[in-house]
Chimera marker file (.cmm) of the C-alpha trace (Angstrom):
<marker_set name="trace">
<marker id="1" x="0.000" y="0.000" z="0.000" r="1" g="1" b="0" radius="0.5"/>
<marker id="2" x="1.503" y="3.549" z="-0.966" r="1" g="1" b="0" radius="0.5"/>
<marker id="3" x="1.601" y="6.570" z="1.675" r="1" g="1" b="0" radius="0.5"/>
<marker id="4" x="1.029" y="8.669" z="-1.836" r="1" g="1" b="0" radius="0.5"/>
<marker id="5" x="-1.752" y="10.900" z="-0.573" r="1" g="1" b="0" radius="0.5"/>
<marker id="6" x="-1.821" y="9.892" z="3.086" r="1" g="1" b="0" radius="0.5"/>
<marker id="7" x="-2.799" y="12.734" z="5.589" r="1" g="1" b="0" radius="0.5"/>
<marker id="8" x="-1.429" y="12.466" z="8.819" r="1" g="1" b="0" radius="0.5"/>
<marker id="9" x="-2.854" y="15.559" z="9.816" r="1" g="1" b="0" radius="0.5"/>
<marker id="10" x="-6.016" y="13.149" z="10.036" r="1" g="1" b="0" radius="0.5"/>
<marker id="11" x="-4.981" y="11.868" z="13.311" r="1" g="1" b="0" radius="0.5"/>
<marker id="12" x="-4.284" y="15.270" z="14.952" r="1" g="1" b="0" radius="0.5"/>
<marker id="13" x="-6.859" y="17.512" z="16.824" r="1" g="1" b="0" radius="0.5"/>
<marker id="14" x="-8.602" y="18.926" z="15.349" r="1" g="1" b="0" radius="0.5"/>
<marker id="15" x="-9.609" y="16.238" z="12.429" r="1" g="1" b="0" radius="0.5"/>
<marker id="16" x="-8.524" y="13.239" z="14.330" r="1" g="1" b="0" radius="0.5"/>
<marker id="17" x="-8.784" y="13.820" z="18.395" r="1" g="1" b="0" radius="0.5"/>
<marker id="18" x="-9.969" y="16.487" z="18.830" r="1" g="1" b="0" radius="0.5"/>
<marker id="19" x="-12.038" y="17.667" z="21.121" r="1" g="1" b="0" radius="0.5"/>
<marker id="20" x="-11.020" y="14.879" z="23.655" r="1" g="1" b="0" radius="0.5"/>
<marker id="21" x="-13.165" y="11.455" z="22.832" r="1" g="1" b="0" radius="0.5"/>
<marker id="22" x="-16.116" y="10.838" z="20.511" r="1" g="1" b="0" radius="0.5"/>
<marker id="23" x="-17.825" y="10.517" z="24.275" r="1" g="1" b="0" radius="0.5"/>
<marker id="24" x="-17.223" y="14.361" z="25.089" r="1" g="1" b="0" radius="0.5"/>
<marker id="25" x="-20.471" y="16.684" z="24.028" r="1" g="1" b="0" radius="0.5"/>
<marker id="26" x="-20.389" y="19.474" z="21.980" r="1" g="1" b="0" radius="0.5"/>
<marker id="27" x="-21.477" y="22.794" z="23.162" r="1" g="1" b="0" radius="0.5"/>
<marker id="28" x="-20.999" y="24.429" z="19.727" r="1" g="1" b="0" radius="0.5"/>
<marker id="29" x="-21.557" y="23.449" z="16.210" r="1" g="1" b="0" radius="0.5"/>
<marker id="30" x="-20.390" y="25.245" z="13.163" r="1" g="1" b="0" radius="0.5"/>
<marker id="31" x="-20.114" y="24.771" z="9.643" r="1" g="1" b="0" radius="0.5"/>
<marker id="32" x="-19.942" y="25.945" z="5.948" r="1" g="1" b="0" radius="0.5"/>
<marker id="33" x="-22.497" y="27.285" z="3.466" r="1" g="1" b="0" radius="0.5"/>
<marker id="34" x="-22.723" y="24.430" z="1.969" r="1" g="1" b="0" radius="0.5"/>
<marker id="35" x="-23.102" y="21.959" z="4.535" r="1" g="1" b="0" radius="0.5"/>
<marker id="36" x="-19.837" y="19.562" z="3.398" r="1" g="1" b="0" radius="0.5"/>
<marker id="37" x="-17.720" y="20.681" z="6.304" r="1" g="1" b="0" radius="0.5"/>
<marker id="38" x="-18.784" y="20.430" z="10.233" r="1" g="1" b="0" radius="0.5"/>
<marker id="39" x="-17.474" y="20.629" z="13.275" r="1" g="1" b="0" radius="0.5"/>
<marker id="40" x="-18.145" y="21.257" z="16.779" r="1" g="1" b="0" radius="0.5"/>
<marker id="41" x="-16.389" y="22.980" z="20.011" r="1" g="1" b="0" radius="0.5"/>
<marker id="42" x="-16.271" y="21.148" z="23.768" r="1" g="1" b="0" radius="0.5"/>
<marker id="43" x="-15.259" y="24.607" z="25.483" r="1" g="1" b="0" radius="0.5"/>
<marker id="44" x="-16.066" y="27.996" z="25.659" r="1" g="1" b="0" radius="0.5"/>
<marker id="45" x="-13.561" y="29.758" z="23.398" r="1" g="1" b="0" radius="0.5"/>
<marker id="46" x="-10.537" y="31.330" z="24.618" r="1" g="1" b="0" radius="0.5"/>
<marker id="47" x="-11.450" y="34.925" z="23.282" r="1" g="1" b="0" radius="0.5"/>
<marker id="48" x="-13.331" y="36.332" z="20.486" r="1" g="1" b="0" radius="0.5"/>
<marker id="49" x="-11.773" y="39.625" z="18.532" r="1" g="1" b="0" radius="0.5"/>
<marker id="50" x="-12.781" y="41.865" z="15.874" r="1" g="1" b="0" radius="0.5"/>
<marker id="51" x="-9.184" y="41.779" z="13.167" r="1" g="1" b="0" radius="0.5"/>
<marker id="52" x="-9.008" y="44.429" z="11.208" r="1" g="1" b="0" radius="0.5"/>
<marker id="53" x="-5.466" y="43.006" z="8.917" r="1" g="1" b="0" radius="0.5"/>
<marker id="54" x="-5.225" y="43.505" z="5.770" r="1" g="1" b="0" radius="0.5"/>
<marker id="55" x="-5.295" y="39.519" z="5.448" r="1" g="1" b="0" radius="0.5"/>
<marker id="56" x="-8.770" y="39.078" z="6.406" r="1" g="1" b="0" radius="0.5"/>
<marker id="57" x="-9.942" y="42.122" z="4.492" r="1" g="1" b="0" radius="0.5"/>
<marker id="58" x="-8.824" y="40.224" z="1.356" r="1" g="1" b="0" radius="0.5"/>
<marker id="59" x="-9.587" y="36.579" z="3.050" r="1" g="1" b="0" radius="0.5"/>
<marker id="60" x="-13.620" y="37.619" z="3.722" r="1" g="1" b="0" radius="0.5"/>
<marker id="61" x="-13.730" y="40.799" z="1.263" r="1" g="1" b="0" radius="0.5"/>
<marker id="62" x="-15.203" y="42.177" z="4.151" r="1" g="1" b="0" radius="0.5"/>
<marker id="63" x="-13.602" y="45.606" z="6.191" r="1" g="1" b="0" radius="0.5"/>
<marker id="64" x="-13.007" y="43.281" z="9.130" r="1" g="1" b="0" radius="0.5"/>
<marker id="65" x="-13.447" y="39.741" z="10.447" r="1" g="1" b="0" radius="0.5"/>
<marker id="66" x="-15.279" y="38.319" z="13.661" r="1" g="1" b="0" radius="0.5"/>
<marker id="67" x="-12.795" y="35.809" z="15.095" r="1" g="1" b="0" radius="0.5"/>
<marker id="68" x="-13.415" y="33.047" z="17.701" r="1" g="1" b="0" radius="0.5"/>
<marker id="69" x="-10.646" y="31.487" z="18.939" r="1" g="1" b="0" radius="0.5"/>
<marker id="70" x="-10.003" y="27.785" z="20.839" r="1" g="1" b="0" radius="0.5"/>
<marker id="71" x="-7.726" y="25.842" z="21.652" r="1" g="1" b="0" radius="0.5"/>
<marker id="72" x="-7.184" y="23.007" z="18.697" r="1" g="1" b="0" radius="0.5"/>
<marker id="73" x="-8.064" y="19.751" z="20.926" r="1" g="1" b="0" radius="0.5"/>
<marker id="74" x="-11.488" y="21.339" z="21.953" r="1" g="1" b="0" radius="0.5"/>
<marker id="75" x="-12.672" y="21.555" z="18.340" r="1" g="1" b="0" radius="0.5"/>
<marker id="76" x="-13.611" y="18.412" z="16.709" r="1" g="1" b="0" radius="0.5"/>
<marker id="77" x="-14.317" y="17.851" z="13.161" r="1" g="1" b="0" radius="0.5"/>
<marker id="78" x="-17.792" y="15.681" z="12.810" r="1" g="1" b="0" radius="0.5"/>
<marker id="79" x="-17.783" y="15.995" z="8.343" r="1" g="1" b="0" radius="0.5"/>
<marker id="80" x="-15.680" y="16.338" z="5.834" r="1" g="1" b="0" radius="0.5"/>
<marker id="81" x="-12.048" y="16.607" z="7.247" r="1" g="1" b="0" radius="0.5"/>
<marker id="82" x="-10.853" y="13.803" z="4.681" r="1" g="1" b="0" radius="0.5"/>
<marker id="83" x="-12.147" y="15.051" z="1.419" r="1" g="1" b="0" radius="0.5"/>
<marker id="84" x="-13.938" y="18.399" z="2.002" r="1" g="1" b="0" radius="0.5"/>
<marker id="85" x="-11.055" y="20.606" z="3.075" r="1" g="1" b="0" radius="0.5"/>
<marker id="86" x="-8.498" y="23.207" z="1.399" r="1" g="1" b="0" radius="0.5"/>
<marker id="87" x="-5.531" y="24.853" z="3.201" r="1" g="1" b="0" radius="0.5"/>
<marker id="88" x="-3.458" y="27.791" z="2.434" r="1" g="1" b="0" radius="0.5"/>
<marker id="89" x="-0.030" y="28.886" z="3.811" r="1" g="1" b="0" radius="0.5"/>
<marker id="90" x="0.664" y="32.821" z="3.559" r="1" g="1" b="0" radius="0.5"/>
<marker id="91" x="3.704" y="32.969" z="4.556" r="1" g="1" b="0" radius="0.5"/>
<marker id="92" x="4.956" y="30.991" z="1.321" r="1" g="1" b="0" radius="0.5"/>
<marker id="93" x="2.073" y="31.471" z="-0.618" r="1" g="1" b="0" radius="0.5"/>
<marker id="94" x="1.153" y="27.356" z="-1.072" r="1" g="1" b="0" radius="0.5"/>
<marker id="95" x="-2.288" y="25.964" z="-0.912" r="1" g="1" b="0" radius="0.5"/>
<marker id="96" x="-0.786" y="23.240" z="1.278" r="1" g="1" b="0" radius="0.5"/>
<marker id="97" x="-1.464" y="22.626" z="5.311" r="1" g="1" b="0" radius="0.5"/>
<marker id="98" x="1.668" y="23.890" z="6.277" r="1" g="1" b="0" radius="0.5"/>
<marker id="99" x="1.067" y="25.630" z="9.745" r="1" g="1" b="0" radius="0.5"/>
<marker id="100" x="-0.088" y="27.982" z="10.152" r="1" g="1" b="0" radius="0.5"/>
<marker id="101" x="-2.476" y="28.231" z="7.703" r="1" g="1" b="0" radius="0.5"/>
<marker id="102" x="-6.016" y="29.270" z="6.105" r="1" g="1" b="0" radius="0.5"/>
<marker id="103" x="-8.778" y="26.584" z="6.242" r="1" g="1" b="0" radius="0.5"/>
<marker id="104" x="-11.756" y="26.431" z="3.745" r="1" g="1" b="0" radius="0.5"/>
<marker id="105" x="-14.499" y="24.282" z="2.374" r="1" g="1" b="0" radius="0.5"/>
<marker id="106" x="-13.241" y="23.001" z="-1.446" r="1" g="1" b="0" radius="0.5"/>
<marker id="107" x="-17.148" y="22.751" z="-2.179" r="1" g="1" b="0" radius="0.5"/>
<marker id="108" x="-18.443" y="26.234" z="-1.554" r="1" g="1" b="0" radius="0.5"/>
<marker id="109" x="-15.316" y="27.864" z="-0.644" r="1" g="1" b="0" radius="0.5"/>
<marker id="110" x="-16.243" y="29.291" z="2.736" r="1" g="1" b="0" radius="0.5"/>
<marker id="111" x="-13.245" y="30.508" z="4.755" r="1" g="1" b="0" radius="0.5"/>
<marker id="112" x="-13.417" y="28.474" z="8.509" r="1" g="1" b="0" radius="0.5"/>
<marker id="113" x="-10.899" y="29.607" z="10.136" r="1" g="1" b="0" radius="0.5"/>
<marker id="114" x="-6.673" y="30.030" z="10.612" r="1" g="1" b="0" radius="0.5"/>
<marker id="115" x="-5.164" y="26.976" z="12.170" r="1" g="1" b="0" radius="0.5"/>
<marker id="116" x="-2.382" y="27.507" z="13.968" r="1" g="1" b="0" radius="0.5"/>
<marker id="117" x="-0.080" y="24.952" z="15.567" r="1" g="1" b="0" radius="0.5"/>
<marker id="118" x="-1.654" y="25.258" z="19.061" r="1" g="1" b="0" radius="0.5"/>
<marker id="119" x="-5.143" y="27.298" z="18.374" r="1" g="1" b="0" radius="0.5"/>
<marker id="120" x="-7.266" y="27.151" z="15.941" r="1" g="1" b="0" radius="0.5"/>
<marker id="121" x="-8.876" y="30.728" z="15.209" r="1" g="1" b="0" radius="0.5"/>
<marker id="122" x="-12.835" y="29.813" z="13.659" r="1" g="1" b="0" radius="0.5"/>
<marker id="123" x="-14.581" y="32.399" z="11.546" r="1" g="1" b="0" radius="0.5"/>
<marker id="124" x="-17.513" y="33.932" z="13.710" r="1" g="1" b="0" radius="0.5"/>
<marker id="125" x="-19.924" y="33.522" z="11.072" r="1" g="1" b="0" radius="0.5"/>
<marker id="126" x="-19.562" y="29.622" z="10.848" r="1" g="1" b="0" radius="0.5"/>
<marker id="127" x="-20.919" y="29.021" z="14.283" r="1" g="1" b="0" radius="0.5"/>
<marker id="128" x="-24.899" y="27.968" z="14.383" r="1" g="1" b="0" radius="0.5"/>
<marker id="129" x="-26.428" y="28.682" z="17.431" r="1" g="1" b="0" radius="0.5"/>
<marker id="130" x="-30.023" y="27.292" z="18.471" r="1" g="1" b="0" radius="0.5"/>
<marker id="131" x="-32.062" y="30.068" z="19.541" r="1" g="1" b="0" radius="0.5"/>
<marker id="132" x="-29.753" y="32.208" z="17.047" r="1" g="1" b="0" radius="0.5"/>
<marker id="133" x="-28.609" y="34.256" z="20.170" r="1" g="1" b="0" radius="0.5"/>
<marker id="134" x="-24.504" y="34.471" z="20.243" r="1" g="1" b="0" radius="0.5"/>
<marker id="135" x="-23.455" y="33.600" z="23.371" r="1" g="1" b="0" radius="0.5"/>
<marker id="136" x="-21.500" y="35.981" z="25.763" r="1" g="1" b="0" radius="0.5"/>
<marker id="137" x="-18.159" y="34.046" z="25.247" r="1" g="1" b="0" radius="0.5"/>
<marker id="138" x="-18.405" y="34.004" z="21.766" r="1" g="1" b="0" radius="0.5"/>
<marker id="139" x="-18.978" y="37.799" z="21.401" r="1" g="1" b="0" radius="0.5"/>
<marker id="140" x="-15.853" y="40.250" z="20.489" r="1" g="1" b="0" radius="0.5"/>
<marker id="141" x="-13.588" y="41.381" z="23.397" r="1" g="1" b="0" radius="0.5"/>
<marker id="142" x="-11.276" y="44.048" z="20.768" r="1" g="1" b="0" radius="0.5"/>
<marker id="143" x="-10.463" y="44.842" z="17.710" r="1" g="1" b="0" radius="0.5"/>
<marker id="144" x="-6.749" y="43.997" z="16.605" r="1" g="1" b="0" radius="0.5"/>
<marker id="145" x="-4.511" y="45.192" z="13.775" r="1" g="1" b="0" radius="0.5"/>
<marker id="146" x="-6.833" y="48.536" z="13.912" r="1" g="1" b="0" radius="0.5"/>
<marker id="147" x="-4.376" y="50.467" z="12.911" r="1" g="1" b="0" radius="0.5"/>
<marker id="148" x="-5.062" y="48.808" z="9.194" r="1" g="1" b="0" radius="0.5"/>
<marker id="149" x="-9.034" y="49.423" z="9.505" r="1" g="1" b="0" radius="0.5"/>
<marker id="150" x="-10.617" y="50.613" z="6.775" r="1" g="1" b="0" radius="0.5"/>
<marker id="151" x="-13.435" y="52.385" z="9.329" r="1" g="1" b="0" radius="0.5"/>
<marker id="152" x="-13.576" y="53.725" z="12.568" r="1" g="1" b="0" radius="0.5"/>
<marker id="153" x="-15.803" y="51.364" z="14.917" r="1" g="1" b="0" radius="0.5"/>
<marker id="154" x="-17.620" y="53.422" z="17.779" r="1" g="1" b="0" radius="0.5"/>
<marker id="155" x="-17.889" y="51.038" z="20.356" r="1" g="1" b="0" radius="0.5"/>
<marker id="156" x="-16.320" y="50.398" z="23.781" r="1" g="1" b="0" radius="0.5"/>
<marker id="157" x="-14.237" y="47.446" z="22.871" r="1" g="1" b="0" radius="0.5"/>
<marker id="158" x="-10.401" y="48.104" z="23.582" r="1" g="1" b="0" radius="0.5"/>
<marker id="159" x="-8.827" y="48.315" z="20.229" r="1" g="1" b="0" radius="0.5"/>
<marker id="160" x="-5.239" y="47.384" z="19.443" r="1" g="1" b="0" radius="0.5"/>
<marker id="161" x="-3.061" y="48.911" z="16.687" r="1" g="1" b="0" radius="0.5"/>
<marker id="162" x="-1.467" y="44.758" z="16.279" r="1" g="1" b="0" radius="0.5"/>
<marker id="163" x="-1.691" y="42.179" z="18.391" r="1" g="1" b="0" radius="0.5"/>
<marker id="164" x="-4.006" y="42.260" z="21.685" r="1" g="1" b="0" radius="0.5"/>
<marker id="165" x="-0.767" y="42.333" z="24.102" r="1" g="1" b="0" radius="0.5"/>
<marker id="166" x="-0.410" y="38.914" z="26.049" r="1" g="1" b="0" radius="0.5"/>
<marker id="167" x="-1.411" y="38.450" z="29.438" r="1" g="1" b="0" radius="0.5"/>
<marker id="168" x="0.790" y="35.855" z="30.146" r="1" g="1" b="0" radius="0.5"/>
<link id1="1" id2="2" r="1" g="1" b="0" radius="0.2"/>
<link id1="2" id2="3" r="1" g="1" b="0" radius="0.2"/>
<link id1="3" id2="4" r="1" g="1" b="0" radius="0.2"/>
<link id1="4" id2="5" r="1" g="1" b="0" radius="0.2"/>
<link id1="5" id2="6" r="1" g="1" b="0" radius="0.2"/>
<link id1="6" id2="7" r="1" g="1" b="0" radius="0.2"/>
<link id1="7" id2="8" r="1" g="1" b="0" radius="0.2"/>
<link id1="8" id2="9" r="1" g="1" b="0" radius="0.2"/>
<link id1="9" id2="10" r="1" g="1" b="0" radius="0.2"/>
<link id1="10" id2="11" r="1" g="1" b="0" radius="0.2"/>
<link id1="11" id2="12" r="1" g="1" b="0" radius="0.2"/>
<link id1="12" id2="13" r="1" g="1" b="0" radius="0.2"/>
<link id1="13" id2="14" r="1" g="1" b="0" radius="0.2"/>
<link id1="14" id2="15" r="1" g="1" b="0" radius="0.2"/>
<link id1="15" id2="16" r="1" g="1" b="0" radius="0.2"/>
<link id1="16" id2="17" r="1" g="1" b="0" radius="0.2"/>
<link id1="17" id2="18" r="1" g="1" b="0" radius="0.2"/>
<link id1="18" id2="19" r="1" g="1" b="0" radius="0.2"/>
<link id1="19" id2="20" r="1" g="1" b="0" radius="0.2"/>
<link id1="20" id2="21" r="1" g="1" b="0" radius="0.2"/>
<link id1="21" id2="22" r="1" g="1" b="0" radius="0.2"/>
<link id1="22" id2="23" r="1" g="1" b="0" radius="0.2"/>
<link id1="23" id2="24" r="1" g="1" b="0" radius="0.2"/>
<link id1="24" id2="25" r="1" g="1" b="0" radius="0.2"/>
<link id1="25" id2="26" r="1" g="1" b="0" radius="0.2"/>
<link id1="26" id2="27" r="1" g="1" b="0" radius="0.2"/>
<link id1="27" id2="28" r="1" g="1" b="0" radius="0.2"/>
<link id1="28" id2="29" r="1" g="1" b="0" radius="0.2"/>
<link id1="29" id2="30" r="1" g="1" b="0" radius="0.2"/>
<link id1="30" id2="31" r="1" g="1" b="0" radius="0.2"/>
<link id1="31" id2="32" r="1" g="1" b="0" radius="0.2"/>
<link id1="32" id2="33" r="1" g="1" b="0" radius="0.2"/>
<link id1="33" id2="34" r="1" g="1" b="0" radius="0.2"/>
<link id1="34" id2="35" r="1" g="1" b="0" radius="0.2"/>
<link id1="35" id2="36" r="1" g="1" b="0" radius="0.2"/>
<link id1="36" id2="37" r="1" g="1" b="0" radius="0.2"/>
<link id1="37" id2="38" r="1" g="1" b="0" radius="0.2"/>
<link id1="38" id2="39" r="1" g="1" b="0" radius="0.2"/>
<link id1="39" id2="40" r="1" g="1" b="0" radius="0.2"/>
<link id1="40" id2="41" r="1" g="1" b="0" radius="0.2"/>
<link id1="41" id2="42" r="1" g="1" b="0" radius="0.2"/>
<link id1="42" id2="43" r="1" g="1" b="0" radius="0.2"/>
<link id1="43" id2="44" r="1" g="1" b="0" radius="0.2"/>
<link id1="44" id2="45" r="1" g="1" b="0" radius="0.2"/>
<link id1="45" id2="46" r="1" g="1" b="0" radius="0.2"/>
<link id1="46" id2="47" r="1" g="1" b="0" radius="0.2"/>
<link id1="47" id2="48" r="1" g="1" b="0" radius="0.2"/>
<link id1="48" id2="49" r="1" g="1" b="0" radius="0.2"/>
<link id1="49" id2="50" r="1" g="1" b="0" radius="0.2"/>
<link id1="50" id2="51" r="1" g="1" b="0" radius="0.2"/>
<link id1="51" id2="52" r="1" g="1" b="0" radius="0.2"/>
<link id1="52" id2="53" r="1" g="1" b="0" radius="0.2"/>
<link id1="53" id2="54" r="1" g="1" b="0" radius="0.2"/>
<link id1="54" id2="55" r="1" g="1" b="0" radius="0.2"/>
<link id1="55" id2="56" r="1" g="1" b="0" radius="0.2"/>
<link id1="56" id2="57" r="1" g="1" b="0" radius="0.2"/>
<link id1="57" id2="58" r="1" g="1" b="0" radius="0.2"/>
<link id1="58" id2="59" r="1" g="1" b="0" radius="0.2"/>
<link id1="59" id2="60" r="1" g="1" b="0" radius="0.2"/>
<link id1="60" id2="61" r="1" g="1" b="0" radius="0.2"/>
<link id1="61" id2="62" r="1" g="1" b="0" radius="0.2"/>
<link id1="62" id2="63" r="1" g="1" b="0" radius="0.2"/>
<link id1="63" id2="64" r="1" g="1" b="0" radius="0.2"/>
<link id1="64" id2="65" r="1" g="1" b="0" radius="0.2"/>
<link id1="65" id2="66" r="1" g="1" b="0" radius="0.2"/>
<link id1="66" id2="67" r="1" g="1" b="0" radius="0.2"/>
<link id1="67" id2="68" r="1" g="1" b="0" radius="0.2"/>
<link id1="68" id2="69" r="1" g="1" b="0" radius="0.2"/>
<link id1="69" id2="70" r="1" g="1" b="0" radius="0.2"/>
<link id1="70" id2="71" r="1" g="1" b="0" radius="0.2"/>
<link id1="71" id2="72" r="1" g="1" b="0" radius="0.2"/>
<link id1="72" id2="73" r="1" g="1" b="0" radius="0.2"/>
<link id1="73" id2="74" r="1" g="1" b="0" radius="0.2"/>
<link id1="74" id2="75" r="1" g="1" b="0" radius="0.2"/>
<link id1="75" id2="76" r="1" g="1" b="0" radius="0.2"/>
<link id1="76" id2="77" r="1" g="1" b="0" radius="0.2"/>
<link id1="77" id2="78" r="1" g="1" b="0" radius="0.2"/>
<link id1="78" id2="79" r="1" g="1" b="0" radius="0.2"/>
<link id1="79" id2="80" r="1" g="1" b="0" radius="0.2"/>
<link id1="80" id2="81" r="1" g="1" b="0" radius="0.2"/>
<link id1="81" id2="82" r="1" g="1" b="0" radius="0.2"/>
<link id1="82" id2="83" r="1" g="1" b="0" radius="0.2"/>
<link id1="83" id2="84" r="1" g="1" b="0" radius="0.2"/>
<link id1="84" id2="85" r="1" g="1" b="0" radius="0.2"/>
<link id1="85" id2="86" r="1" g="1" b="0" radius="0.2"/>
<link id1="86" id2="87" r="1" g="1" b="0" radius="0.2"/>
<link id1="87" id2="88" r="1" g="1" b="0" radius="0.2"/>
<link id1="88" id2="89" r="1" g="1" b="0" radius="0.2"/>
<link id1="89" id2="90" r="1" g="1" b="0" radius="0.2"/>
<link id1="90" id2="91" r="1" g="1" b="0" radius="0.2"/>
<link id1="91" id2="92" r="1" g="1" b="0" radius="0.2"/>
<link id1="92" id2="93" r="1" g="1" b="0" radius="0.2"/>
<link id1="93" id2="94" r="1" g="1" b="0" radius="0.2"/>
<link id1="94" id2="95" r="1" g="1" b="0" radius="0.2"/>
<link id1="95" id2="96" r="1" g="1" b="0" radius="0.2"/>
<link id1="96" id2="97" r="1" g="1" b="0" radius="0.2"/>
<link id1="97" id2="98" r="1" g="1" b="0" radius="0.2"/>
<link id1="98" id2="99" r="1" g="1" b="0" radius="0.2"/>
<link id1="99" id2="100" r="1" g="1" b="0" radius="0.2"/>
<link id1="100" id2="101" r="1" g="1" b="0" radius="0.2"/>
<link id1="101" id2="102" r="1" g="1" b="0" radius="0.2"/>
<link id1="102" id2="103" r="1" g="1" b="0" radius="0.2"/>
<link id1="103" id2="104" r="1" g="1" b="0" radius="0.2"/>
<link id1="104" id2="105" r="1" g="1" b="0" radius="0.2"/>
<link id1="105" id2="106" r="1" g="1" b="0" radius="0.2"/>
<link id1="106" id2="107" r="1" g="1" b="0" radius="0.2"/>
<link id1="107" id2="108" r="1" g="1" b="0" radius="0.2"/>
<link id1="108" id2="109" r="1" g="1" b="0" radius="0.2"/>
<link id1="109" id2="110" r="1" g="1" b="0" radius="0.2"/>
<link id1="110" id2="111" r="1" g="1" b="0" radius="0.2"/>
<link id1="111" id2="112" r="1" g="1" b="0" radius="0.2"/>
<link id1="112" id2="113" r="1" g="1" b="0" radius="0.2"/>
<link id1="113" id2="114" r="1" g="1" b="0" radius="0.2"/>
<link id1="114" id2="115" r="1" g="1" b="0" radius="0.2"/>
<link id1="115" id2="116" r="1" g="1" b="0" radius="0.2"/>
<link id1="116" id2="117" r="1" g="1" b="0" radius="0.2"/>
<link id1="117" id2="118" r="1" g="1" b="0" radius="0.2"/>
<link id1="118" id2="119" r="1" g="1" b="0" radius="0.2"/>
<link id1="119" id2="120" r="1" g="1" b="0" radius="0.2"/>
<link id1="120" id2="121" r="1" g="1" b="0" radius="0.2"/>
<link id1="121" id2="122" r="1" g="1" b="0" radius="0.2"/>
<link id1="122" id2="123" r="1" g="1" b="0" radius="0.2"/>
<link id1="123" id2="124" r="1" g="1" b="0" radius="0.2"/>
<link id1="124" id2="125" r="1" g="1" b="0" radius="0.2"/>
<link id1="125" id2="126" r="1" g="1" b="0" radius="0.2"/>
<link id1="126" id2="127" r="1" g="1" b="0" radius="0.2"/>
<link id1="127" id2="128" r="1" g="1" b="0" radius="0.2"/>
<link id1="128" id2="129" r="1" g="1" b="0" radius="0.2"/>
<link id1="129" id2="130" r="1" g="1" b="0" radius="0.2"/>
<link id1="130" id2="131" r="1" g="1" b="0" radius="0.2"/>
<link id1="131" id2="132" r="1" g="1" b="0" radius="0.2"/>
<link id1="132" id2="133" r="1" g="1" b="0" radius="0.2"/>
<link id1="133" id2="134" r="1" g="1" b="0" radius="0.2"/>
<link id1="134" id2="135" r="1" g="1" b="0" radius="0.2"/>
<link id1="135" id2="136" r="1" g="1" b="0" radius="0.2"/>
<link id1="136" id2="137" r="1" g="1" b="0" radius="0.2"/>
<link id1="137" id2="138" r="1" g="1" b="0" radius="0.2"/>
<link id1="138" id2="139" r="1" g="1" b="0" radius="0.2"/>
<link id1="139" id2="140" r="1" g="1" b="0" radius="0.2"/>
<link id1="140" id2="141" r="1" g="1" b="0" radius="0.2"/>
<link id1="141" id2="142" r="1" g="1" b="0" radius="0.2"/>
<link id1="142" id2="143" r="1" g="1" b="0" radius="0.2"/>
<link id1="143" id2="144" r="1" g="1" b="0" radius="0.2"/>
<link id1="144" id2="145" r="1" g="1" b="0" radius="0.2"/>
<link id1="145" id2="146" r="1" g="1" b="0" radius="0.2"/>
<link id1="146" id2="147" r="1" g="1" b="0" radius="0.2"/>
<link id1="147" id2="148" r="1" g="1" b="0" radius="0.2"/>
<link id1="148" id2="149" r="1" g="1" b="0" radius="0.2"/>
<link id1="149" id2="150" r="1" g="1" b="0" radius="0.2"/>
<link id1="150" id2="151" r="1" g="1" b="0" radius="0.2"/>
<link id1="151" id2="152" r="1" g="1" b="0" radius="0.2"/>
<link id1="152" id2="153" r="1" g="1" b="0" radius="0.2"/>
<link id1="153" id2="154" r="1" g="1" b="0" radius="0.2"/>
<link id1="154" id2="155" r="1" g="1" b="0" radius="0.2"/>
<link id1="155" id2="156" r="1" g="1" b="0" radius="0.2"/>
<link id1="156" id2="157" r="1" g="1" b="0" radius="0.2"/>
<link id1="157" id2="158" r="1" g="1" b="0" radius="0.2"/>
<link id1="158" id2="159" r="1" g="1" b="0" radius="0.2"/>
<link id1="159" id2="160" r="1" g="1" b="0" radius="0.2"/>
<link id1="160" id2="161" r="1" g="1" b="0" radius="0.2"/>
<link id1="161" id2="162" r="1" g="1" b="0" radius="0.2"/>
<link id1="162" id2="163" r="1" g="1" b="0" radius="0.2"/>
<link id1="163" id2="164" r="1" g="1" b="0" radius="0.2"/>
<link id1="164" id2="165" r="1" g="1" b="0" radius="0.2"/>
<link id1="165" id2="166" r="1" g="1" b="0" radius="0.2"/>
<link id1="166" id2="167" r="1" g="1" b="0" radius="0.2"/>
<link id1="167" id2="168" r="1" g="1" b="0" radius="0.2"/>
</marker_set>
């Protein structure tokens, strides 16, 4: 049997383990347009921010992007990980899952989120929430990389001209 094609990744959180077991119930579902990808959250996310880089202005054609962000093994991927999923590296320009790196649907082409080799950062808009009420956790604590925004945002969320500085 040849390893031509294999996917390793498949066995890593999240499109293998993640999330912990198959046991462990998701609080969160999310997927794209179209339906071909899913997957589903354990925890609360870390932090949600508003990013205002000129990345995601060109990645959602939007002025900004809502981004939810978790830790990788508390996402799990419940459809489509082996055949539904395109990846794009940045940093040398390759649609290849070299991390970190852009994660879409190959069907409808929806942009899920940036997986990095720790967190993986899920578009807002992904998320499906039952009573279509976002939950507190999953609402924006900043904007970041506001220095590159393409309007001003009147709101009392702290906003950062990069990075939100670390509280570690």
């Amino acid at each position: 049997m040849s390893d031509e094609g294999a996917k390793p990744w498949l066995l890593e959180p999240p499109y293998g383990c993640g999330g912990g077991n198959a046991e462990t119930q998701a609080k969160y579902v999310a997927q794209c347009h179209c339906g071909a990808v899913q997957f589903e959250a354990t925890a609360d996310p870390v932090d949600a921010k508003i990013c205002h880089c000129k990345g995601c202005q060109q990645l959602q054609g939007a002025p900004m992007q809502w981004a939810v962000l978790f830790h990788k093994h508390h996402i799990r991927f419940t459809k489509g990980a082996e055949d539904s999923l395109d990846f794009y590296n940045s940093e040398v320009e390759k649609p290849e899952r070299i991390l970190p790196c852009k994660v879409y649907c190959k069907h409808c082409h929806s942009p899920l989120a940036d997986e990095g080799r720790r967190m993986f950062l899920s578009f807002g808009p992904a998320w499906r929430f039952n009573d279509g009420v976002v939950p507190e956790c999953f609402k924006p604590t900043c904007h970041i990389f506001y220095g590159s925004r393409v309007l001003d945002i009147a709101d009392d969320k702290p906003k950062y001209v990069a990075h939100k500085p670390s509280t570690h």
